[in-house]
C-alpha positions as CSV (number, residue, x, y, z in Angstrom):
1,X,8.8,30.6,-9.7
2,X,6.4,31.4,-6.9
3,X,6.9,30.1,-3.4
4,X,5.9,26.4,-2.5
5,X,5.1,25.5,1.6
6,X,6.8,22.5,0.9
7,X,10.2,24.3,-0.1
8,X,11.9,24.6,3.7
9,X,11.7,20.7,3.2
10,X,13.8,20.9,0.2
11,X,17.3,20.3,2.3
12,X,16.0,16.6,3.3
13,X,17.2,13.8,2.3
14,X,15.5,10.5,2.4
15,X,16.6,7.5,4.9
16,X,19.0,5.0,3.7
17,X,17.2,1.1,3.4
18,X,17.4,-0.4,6.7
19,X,20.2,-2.8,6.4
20,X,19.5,-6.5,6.3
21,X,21.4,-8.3,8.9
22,X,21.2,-12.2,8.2
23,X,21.5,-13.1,12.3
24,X,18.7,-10.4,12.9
25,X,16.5,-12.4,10.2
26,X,17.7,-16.1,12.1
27,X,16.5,-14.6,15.2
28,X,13.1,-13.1,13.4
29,X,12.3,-16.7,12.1
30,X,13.3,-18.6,14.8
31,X,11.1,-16.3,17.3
32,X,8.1,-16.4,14.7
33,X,8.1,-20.3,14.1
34,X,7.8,-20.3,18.1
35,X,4.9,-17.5,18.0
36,X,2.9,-19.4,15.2
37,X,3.3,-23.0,16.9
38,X,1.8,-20.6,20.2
39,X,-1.0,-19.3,18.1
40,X,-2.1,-23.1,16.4
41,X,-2.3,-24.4,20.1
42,X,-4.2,-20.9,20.9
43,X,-6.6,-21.6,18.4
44,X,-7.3,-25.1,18.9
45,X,-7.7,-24.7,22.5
46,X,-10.4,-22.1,21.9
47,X,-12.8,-23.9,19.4
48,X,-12.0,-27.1,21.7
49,X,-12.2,-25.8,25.3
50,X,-12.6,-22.4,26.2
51,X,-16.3,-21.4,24.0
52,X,-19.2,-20.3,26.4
53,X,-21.7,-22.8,25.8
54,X,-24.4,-20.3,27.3
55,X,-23.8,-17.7,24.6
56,X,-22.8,-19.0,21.5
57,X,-24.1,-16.0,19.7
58,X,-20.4,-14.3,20.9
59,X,-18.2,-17.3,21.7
60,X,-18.3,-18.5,17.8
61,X,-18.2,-15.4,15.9
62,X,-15.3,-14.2,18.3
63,X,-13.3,-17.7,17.6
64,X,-14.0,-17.4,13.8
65,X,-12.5,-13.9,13.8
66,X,-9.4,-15.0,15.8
67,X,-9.0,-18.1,13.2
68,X,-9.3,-15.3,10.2
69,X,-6.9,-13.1,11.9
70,X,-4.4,-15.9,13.0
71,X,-4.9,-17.0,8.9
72,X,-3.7,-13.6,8.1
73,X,-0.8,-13.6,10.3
74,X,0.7,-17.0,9.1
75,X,0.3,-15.2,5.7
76,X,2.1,-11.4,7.0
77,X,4.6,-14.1,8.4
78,X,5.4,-15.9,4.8
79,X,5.5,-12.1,3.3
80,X,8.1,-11.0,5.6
81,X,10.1,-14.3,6.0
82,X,13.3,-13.2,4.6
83,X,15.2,-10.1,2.7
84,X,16.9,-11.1,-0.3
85,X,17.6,-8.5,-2.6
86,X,18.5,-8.1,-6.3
87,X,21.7,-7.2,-6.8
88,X,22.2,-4.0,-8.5
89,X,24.2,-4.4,-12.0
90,X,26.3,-1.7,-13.7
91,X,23.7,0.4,-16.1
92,X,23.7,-0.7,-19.7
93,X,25.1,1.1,-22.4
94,X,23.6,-0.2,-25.0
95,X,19.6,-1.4,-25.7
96,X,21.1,-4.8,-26.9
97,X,22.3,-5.3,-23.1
98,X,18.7,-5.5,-22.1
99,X,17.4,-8.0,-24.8
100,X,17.8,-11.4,-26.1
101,X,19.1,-11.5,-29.8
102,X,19.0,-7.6,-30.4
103,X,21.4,-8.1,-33.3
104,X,22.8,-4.8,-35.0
105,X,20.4,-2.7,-34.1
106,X,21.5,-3.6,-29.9
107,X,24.0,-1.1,-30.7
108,X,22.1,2.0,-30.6
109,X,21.5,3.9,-27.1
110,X,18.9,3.5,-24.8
111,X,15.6,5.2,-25.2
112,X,13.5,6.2,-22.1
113,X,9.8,8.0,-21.9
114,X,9.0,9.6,-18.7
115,X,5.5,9.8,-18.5
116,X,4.5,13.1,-16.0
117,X,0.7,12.4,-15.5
118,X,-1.3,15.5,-14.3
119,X,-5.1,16.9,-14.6
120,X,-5.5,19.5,-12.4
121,X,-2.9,20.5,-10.3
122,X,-0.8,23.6,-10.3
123,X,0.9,24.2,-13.2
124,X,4.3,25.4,-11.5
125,X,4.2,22.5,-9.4
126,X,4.3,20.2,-12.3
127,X,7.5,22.2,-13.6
128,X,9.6,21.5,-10.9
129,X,8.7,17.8,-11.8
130,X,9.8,18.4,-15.1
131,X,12.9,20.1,-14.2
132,X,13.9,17.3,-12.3
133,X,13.3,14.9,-14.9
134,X,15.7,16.8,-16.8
135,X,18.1,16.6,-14.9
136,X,18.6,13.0,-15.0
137,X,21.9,12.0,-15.1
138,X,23.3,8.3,-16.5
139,X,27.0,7.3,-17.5
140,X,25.8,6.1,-21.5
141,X,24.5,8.4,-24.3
142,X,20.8,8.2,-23.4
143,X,17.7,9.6,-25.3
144,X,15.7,10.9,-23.0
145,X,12.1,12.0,-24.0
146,X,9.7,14.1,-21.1
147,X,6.1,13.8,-21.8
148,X,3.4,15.6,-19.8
149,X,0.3,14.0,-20.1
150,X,-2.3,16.6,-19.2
151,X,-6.0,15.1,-19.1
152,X,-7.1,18.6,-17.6
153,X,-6.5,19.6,-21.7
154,X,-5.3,23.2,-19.7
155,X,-3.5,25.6,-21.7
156,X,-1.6,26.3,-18.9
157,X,-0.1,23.5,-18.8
158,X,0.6,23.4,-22.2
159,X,2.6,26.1,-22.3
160,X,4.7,24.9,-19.2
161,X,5.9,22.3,-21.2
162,X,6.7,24.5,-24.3
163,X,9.0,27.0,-22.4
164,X,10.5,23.4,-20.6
165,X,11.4,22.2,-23.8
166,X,9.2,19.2,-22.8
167,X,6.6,17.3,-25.1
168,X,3.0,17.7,-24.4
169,X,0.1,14.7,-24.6
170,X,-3.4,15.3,-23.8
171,X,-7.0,13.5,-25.6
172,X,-10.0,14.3,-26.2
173,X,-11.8,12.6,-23.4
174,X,-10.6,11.1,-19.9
175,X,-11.6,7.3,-20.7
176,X,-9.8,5.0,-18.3
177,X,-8.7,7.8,-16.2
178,X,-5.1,7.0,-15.5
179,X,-4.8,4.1,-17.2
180,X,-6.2,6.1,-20.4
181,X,-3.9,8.9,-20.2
182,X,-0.7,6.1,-20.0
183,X,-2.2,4.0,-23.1
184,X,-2.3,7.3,-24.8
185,X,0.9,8.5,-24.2
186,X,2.4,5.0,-24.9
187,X,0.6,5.5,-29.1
188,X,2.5,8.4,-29.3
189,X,5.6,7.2,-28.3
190,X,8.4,4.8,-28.5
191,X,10.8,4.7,-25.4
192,X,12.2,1.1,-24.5
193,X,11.5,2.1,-20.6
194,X,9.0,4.1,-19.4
195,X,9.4,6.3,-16.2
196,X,5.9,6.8,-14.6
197,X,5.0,9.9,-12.4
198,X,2.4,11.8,-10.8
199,X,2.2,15.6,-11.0
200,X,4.7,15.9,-7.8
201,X,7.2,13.0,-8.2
202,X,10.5,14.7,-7.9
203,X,12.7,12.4,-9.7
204,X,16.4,12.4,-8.8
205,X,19.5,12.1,-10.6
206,X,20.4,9.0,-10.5
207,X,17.2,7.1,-11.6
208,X,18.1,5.4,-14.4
209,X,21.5,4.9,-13.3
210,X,20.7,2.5,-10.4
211,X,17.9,0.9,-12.0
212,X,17.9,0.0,-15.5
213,X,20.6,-2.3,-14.8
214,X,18.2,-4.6,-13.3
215,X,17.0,-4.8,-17.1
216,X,19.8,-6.6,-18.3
217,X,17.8,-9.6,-17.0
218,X,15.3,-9.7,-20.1
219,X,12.6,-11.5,-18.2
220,X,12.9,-8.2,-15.5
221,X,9.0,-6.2,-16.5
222,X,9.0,-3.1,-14.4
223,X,11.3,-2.0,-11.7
224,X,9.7,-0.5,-8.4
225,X,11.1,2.2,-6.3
226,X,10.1,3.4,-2.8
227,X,7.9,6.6,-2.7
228,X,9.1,9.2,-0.2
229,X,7.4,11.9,1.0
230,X,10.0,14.7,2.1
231,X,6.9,17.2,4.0
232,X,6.1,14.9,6.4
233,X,6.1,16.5,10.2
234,X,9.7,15.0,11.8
235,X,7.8,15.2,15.1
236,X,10.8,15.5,18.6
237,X,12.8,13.0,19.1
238,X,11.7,11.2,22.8
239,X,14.4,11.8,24.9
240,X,14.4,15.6,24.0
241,X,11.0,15.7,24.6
242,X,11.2,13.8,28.3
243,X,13.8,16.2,29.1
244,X,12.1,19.2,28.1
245,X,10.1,18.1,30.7
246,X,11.9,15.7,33.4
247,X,15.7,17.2,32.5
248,X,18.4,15.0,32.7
249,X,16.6,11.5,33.7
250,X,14.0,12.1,31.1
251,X,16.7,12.1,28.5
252,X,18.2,9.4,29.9
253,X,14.8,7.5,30.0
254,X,14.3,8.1,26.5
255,X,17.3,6.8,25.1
256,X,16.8,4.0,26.9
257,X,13.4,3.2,25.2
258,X,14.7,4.1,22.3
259,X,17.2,1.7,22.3
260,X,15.0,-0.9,23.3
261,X,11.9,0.0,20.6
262,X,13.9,2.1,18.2
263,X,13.6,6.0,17.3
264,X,10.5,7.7,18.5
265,X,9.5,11.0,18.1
266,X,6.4,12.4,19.2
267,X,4.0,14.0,16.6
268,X,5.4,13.0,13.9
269,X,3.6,12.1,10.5
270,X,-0.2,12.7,12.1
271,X,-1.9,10.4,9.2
272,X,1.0,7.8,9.3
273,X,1.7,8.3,5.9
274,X,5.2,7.2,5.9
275,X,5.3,4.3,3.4
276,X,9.1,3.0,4.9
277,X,7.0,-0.1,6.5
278,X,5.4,-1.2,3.0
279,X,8.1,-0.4,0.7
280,X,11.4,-1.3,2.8
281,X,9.6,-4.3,4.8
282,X,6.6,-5.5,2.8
283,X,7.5,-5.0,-0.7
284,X,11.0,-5.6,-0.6
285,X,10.8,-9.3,1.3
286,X,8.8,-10.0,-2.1
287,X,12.0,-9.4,-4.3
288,X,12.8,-13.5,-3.7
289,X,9.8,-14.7,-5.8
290,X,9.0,-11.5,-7.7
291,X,6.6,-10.7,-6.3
292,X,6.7,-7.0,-5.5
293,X,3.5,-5.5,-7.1
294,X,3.9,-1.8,-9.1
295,X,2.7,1.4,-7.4
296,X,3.1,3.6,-10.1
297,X,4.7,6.8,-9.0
298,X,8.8,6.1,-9.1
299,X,8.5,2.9,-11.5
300,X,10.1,2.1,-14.5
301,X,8.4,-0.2,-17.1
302,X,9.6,-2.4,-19.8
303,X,7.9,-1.2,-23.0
304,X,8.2,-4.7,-24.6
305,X,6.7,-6.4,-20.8
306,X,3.1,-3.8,-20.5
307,X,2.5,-4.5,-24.6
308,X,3.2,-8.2,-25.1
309,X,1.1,-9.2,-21.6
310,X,-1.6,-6.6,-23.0
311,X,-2.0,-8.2,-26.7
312,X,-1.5,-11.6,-25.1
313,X,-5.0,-10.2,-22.4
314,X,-6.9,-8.9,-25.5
315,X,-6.1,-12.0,-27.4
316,X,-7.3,-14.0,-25.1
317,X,-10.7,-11.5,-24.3
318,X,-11.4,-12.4,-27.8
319,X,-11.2,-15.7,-27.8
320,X,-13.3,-15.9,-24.9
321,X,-16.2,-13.3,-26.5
322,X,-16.1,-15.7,-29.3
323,X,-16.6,-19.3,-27.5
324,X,-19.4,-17.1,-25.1
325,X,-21.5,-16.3,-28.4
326,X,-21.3,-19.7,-30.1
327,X,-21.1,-22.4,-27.3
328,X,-25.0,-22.8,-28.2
329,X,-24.4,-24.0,-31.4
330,X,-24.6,-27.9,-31.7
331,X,-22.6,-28.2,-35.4
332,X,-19.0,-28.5,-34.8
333,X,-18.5,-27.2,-38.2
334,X,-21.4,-24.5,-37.7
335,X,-19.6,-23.8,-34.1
336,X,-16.3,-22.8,-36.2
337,X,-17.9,-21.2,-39.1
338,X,-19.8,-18.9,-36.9
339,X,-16.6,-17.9,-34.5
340,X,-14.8,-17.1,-37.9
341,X,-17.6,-14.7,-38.6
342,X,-17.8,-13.0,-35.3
343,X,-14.2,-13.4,-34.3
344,X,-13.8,-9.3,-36.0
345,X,-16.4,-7.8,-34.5
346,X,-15.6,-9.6,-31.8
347,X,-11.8,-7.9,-31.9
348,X,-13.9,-4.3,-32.6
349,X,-15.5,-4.2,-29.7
350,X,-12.4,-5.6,-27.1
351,X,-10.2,-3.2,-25.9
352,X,-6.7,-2.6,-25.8
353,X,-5.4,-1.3,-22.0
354,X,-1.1,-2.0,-21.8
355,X,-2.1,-0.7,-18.2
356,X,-5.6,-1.8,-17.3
357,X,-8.6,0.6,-17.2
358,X,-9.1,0.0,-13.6
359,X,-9.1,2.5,-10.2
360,X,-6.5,0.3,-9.1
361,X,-4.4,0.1,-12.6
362,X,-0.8,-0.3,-11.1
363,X,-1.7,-3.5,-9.1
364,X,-4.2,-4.8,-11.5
365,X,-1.3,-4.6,-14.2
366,X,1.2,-6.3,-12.4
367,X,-1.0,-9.3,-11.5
368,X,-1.8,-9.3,-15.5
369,X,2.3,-9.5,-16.3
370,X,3.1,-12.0,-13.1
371,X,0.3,-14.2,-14.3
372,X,1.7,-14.4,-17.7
373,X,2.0,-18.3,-18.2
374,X,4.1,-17.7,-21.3
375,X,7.0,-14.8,-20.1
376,X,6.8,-15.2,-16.8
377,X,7.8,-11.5,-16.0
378,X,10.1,-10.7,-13.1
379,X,9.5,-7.3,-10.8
380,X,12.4,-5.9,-8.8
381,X,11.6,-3.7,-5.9
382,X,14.3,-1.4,-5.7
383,X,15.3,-0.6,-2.2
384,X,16.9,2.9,-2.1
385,X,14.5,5.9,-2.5
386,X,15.0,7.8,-6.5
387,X,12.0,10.5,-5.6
388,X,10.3,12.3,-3.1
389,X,6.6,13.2,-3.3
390,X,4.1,15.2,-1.2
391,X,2.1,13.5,1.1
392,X,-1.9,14.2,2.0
393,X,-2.2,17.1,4.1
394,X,-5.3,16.4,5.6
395,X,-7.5,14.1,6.9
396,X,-10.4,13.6,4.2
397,X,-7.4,13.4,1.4
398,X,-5.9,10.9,3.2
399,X,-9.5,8.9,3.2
400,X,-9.8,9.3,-0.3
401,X,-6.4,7.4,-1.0
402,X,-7.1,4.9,1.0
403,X,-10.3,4.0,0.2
404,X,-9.2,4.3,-3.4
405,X,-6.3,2.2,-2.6
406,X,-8.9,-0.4,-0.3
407,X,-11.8,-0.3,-3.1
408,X,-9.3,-1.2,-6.4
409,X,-7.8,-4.0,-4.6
410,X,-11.1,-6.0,-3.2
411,X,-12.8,-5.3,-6.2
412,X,-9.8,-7.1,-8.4
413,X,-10.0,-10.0,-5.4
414,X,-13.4,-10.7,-5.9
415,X,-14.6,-9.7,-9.4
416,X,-11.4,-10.4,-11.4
417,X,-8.9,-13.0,-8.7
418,X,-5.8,-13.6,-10.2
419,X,-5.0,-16.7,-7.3
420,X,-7.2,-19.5,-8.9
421,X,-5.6,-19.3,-12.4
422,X,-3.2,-17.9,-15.1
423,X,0.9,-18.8,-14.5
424,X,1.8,-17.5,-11.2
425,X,4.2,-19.4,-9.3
426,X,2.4,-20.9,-5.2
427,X,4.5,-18.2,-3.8
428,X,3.3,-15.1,-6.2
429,X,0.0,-16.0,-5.3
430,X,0.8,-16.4,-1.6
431,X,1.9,-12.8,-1.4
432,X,-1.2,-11.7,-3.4
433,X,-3.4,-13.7,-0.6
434,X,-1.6,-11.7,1.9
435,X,-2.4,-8.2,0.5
436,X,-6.2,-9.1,-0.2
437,X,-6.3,-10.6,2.9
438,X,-5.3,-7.6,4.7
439,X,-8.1,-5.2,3.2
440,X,-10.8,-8.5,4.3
441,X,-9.1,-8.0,7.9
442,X,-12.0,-5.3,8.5
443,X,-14.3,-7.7,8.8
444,X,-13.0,-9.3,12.2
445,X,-11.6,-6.7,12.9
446,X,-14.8,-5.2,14.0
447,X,-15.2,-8.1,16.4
448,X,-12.3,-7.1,18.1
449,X,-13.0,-4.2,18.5
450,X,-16.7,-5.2,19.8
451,X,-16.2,-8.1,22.3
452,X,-15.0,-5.7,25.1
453,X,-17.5,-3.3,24.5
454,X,-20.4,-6.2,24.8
455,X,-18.7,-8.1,27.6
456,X,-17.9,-4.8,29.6
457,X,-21.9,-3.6,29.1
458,X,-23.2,-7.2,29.7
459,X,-21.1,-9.1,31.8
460,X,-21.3,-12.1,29.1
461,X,-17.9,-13.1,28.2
462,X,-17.0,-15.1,24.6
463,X,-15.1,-17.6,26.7
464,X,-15.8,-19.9,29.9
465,X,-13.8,-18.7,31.9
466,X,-10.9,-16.1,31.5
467,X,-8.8,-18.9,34.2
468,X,-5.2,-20.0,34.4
469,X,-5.7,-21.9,30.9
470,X,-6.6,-18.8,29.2
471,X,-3.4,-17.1,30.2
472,X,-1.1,-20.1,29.8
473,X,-2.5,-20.6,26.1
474,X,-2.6,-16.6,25.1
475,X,-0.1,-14.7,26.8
476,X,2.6,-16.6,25.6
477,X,1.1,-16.7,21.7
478,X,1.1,-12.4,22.4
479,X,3.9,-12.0,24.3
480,X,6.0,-14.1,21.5
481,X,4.1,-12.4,18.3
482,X,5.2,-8.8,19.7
483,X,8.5,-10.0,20.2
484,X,8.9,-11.6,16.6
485,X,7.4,-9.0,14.9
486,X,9.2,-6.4,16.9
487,X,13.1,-8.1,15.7
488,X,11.6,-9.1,12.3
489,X,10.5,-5.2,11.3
490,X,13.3,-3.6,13.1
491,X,14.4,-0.4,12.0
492,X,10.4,0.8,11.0
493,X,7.9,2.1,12.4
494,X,5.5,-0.7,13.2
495,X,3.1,0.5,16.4
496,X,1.3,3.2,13.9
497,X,0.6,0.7,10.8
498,X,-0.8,-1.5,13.3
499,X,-2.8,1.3,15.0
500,X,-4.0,2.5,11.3
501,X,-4.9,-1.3,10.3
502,X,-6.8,-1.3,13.5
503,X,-8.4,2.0,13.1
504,X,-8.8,1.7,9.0
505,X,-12.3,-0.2,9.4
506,X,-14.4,1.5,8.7
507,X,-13.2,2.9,5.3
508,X,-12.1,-0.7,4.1
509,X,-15.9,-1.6,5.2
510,X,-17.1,1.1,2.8
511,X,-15.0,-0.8,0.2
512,X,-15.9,-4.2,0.6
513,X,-19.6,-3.0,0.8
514,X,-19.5,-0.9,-2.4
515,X,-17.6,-4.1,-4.5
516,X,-20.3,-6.3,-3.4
517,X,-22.7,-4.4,-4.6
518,X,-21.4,-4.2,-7.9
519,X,-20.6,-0.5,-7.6
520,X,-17.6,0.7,-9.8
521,X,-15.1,2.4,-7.9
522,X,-14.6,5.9,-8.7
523,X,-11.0,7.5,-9.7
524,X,-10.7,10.5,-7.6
525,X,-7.6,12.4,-8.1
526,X,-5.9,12.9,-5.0
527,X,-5.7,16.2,-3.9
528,X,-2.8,18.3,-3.6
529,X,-3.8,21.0,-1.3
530,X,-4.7,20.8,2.6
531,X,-8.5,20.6,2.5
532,X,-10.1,23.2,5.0
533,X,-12.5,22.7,7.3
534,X,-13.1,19.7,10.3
535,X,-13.0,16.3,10.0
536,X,-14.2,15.1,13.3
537,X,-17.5,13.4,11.1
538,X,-14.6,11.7,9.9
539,X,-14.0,9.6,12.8
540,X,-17.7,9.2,14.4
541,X,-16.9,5.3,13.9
542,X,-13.4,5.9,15.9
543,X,-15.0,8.4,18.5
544,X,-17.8,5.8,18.6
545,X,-15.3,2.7,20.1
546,X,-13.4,4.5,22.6
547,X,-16.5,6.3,24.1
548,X,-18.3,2.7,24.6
549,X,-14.9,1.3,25.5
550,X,-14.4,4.0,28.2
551,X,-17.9,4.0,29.0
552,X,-17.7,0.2,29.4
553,X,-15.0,0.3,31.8
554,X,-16.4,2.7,34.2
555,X,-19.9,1.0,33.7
556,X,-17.9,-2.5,34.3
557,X,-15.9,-1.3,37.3
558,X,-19.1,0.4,39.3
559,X,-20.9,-3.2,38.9
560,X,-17.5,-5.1,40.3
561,X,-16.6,-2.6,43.6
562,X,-19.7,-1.0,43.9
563,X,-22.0,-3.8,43.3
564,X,-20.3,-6.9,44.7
565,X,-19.7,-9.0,41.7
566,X,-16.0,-9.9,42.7
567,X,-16.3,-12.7,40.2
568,X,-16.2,-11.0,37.1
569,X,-13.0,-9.4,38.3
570,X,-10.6,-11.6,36.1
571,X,-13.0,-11.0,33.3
572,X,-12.5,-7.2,33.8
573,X,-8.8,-7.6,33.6
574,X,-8.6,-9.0,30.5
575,X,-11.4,-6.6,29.1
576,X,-9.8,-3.3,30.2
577,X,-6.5,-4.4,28.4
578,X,-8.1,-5.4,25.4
579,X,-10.4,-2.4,25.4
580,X,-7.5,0.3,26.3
581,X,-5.5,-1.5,22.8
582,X,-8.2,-0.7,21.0
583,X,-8.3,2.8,22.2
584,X,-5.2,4.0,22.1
585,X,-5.1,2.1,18.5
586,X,-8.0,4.6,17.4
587,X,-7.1,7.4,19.1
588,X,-3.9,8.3,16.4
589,X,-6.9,8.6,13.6
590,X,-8.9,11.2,15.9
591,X,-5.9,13.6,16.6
592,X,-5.6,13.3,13.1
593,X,-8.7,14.6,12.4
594,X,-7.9,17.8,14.5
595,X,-4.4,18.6,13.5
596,X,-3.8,21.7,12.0
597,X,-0.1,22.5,10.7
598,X,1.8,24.8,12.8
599,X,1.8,28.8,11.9
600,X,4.9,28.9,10.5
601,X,4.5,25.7,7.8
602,X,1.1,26.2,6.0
603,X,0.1,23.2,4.2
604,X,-0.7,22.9,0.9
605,X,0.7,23.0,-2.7
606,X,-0.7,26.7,-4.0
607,X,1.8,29.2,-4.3
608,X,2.4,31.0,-1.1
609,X,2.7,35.0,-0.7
610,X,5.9,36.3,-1.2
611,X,6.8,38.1,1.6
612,X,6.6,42.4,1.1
């Protein structure tokens, strides 16, 4: 087996979920009832009293994106509200344990498929995927069946899985990417539960153990579990680092922030990929409706739950093919002799997807199982971590996910919205909002991060007057929010997803432009290797705010001393704090563009040298 960079890593082990305290959540609410209350009276005091009559141009487009913004933070708020887990239940023994009126045939063990999709990486890092498949242990007899589902049709690959012991799936084509490769594997196969991974999802041990309890509900579809990536960069802890530098009362000073914010350690996870803030935050406070969406990588389906919500879909694309072709005809008896004749060819030319051809499939296929009106299909997320994964090593791979991951999901809110029918329940769809919401956030975003620039350039402020009534109506909306958000996400990391949302612009703007066009978003598999070269064109957008913002400043400050215009000094207070956010918000994304891993941990997953 040849030598992986990622192997020094191999010793970690992933964090425990942060533990859900009810008085933490009592204070959380209570401090975020307060903050939103703040930001209504925020809001209606700008549209009411505050615009600058002179230039509308700014005042109004400024307002509309704090409305937006404040619209996405009631709907942040209702996603985080509270923490109520599913209770874990022993595992079954027995497939009748995880259906309604199995009969005789309950008896017999449980039968799982793990699906290991792959095209082209590295052969030998798909075996120690398999390997750890294999060594999935569970307290019942249990037929476990390994697939590797190579669409790179390698040879390679193929012979991996022979001398595993392994089955091997490929096709003849790579229709519906992904979401092809699964629907193929699932013709071949028959597994009640299905265990989906990518090419590096280490799977551990106790998998199956701790999960397919949650099955024993029969209306549970798919369980979720939290993707960790073990090669992150740990980064130095803060008060080491101060008292590297400072000694003694720089340790002591960084304990204290620590225990005021939290651990911190500097340089740590450069392209904030940690997913602990979506998975142990985000997804899990959707466990009370059901709401947690699939991410593919760590989950485990219900066979029955992808195929009876996908006959159910291409039943009902037929039916709706069918009343498209004849709603023409005047003849009632005409109308249904005709859609009797077509209703076959009709059914020849429909598809069907169990997972949804889509860039996006895992998401797209949840919303088509929570919008079930007949089932109503439950999804658990799962909160300990049963894999580890490598993360992007680089700058543009990181790009690709995410506009991957920005592109599926607008172009399912706007082309294909699952809020305005099918039979989710007001909250489901709530927590949808939230996440499509999110990606839109680009949009004012960019007016946030513009204001300063413009007022700083121009002296023209969005407001009247930056007085006394500005202060008393937004300082205590921010001051409250931090605070809220600060007890309600405690234990995570929140500064940098903030930061990223921030910085994220202009790669969600890409997105939204290329739905609206109509363009299809393209499947690009992610890379597995550091990509070489610079990324600084990366960030042109990013470099491009905090030179105007700095620029802006100095520009802003030379007209107030040097010019005499001791007016717009309040202005400039307000400006410079505002515009130094947004820089130190985008500055995260440029380091990342120039960090390089350190000489003694190359990145990447191709076998490394052995030593001489």
């Amino acid at each position: 087996m040849p030598a992986f960079y990622f192997d020094r890593f191999e010793h970690r082990r992933p964090p425990e979920p942060v533990p859900h305290s009810p008085a933490r959540e009592l204070l959380w609410q209570f401090l975020v009832i307060i903050a939103l209350v703040l930001g209504a009276n925020y809001i209606r005091w700008r549209w009411t009293s505050s615009l600058n009559w002179e230039a509308l141009w700014f005042a109004i487009p400024l307002a509309v994106a704090e409305t937006l913004a404040y619209v996405g933070l009631v709907l942040f708020t209702f996603n985080l509200w509270k923490t109520r887990d599913i209770p874990m239940r022993p595992a079954p023994r027995v497939i009748g344990e995880c259906i309604e009126g199995a009969g005789e045939w309950g008896e017999r063990p449980i039968t799982v498929d793990v699906f290991v999709a792959t095209y082209n990486e590295d052969e030998e890092l798909v075996r120690l995927s398999i390997r750890d498949a294999k060594a999935i242990a569970y307290p019942h007899p249990l037929d476990l069946r390994i697939h590797v589902l190579d669409d790179g049709r390698r040879p390679a690959m193929r012979q991996v899985a022979q001398e595993e012991g392994v089955g091997y799936i490929t096709r003849a084509s790579n229709v519906g990417f992904k979401a092809g490769n699964l629907r193929n594997a699932m013709e071949q196969t028959s597994g009640d539960f299905i265990v989906i991974c990518d090419a590096d999802n280490r799977l551990f041990p106790t998998i199956l153990a701790n999960t397919l309890g949650y099955f024993r509900d029969p209306d549970v579809a798919w369980v979720q579990t939290p993707q960790w990536f073990y090669d992150l960069p740990e980064g130095t802890p803060l008060p080491q680092w101060l008292g590297e530098r400072l000694g003694a009362p720089g340790r002591l000073l960084g304990r204290a922030v620590e225990r005021l914010a939290g651990p911190v350690r500097l340089g740590e996870d450069p392209f904030v990929n940690d997913p602990q803030m979506f998975y142990d935050v985000i997804q899990r406070r959707r466990n009370w409706c059901h709401a947690s969406f699939c991410c593919g990588a760590g989950s485990i389906h219900r066979r029955e739950a992808v195929m009876q919500a996908a006959l159910r879909t291409y039943a009902t694309s037929v039916d709706r093919e069918v009343r498209r072709f004849v709603r023409d005809v005047p003849d009632e008896q005409l109308r249904a002799d005709l859609g009797d004749a077509v209703r076959t060819q009709a059914a020849l030319e429909q598809e069907l997807t169990p997972y949804k051809f889509h860039v996006s499939e895992d998401i797209y296929t949840s919303i088509v199982l929570h919008s079930d009106p007949v089932r109503r299909w439950k999804s658990v997320l799962h909160s300990r971590v049963e894999s580890k994964m490598l993360s992007p090593q680089d700058l543009l791979t990181w790009m690709i996910q995410r506009f991957k991951y920005a592109g599926g999901t607008l172009d399912i809110a706007l082309r294909d919205n699952p809020l305005l029918g099918g039979g989710m329940s007001l909250p489901q769809r709530l927590m949808y909002l939230s996440t499509f919401w999110s990606y839109l956030g680009a949009l004012w975003n960019v007016a946030f991060l513009a204001a300063p620039i413009l007022y700083l350039f121009t002296g023209i402020a969005p407001l009247s007057a930056y007085s006394g009534a500005f202060y008393l109506h937004a300082l205590p909306f921010i001051v409250l929010t931090e605070l809220a958000f600060m007890v309600g996400t405690w234990g995570v990391r929140s500064w940098d997803g903030k930061a990223s949302y921030l910085s994220f612009f202009p790669v969600n703007l890409r997105a939204l432009w290329t739905v609206l066009r109509g363009e299809k978003i393209k499947f690009h598999v992610t890379p597995k290797e550091r990509q070489e070269g610079s990324f600084l064109h990366l960030v042109y957008p990013q470099l491009a705010v905090i030179v105007l913002t700095l620029g802006g400043l100095a520009y802003a400050a030379w007209r107030v001393v040097v010019q005499g215009h001791a007016q717009e000094l309040p202005n400039l207070v307000v400006n410079v704090a505002w515009g130094l956010n947004n820089v130190f918000a985008m500055l995260p994304l440029v380091r990342a563009a120039m960090w390089k891993p350190s000489e003694d941990g190359a990145v990447g997953t191709q076998p490394a040298q052995q030593p001489a």
